[in-house]
N, C-alpha and C positions, 0 to 999 in steps of 0.2 A: 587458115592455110588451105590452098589451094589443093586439087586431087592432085593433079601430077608433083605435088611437091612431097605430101601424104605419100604415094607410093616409092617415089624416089628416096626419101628417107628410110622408110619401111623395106625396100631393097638393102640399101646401105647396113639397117639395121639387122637381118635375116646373113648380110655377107660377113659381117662381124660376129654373130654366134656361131654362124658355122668354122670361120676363124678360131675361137676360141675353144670348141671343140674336137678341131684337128691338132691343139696344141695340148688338150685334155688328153688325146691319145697319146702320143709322143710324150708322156710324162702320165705316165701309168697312175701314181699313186696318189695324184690330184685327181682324178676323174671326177669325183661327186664333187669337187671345189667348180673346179673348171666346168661343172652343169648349169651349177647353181648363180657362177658369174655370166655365163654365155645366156642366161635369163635376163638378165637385167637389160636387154637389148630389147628384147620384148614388152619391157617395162618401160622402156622409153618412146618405146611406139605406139603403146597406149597412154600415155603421159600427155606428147604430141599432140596424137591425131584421134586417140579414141580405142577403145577396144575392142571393135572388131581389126583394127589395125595390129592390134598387139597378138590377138588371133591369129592375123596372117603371115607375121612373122615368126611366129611359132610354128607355123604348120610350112612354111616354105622351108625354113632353116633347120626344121627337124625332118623332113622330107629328102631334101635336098644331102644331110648330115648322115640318114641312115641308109642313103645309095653309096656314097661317099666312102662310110666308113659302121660296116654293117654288124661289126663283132665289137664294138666300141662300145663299155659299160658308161661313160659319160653322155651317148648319142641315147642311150636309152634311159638311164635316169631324166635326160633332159625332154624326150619325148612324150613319157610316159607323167611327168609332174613337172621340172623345175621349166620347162618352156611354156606351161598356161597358166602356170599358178598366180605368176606376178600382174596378170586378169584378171583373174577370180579374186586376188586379194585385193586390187582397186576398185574393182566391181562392188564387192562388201563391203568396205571401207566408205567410198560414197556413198552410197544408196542404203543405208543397215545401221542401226545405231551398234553399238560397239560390242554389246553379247550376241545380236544374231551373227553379227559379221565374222568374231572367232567360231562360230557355229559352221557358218556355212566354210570356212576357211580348215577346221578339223576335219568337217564332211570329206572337202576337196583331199587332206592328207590321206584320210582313213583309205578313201575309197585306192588312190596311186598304192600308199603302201602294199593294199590287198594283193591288187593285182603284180604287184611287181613282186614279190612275195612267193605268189602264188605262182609266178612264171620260173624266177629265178632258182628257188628253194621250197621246200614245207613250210606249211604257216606255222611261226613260232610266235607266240603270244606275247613274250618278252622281247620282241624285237617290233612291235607295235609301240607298247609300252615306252620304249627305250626310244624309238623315234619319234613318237609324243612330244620327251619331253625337248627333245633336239630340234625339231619341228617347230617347237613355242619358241627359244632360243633366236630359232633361221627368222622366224619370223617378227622379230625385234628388232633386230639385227639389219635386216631387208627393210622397213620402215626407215629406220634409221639412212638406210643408203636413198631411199627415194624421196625423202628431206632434205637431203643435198643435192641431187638431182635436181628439185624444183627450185632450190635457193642459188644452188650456181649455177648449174649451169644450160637450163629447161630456157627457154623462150617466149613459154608461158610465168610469167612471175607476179 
């Protein structure tokens, strides 16, 4: 794939999470849904073209999402985790055989939850715990969705 075609994807991709994060607002009770699907846009642009692509559609679209819409708890779950993760977890996936890669993939949770945790509320240790195991879950679950990706509807096949 050519650059301008890479970035114009990568655009496209970045216009669609932030889409789906102005509807994560408008629909309060979805928020962390509506983070974690406006990821997968991320996911498809390092799929594409690579993952410093899927980087820059993270950081455009959560950029772009937290001028936008700045008291939005979906713009910041997705800033803070669910808009790099889906990098870090094809990152380890490729390159790691299958224990380092949930290694580095829990690392990647531990560290988001901390901080968000720590920003939002007091760190409660059952709330680590508890997203653990919801976290092993999303992450099944998100494999699952990027098998379908590559088999229907990826370009790369």
């Amino acid at each position: 794939m050519s650059r301008t075609k890479k970035l114009t994807f990568s655009g496209v991709m970045s216009a669609g999470a932030v889409v789906l994060l102005i509807v994560g607002r408008l629909m309060p009770t979805g928020q962390p849904g509506f983070a974690a699907v406006a990821s997968l846009f991320a996911a498809a642009a390092a799929i594409e073209c690579g993952e410093l692509w899927g980087l820059a559609v993270w950081g455009v679209s959560g950029a772009l999402a937290l001028i936008l819409l700045p008291g939005s708890a979906s713009v910041w779950l997705y800033s803070a985790f669910f808009g790099y993760y889906p990098v870090v977890k094809l990152f380890a996936e490729r390159r790691l055989p299958t224990v380092p890669a949930w290694i580095v993939k829990l690392a990647a949770y531990a560290v988001s939850a901390t901080v968000i945790t720590l920003v939002w509320r007091p760190y409660k240790p059952i709330v680590a715990i508890v997203g653990a195991a919801a976290f092993v879950v999303f992450d099944i679950g998100y494999s699952k969705l990027i098998v379908f990706y590559r088999a229907r509807i990826s370009r790369k096949r």
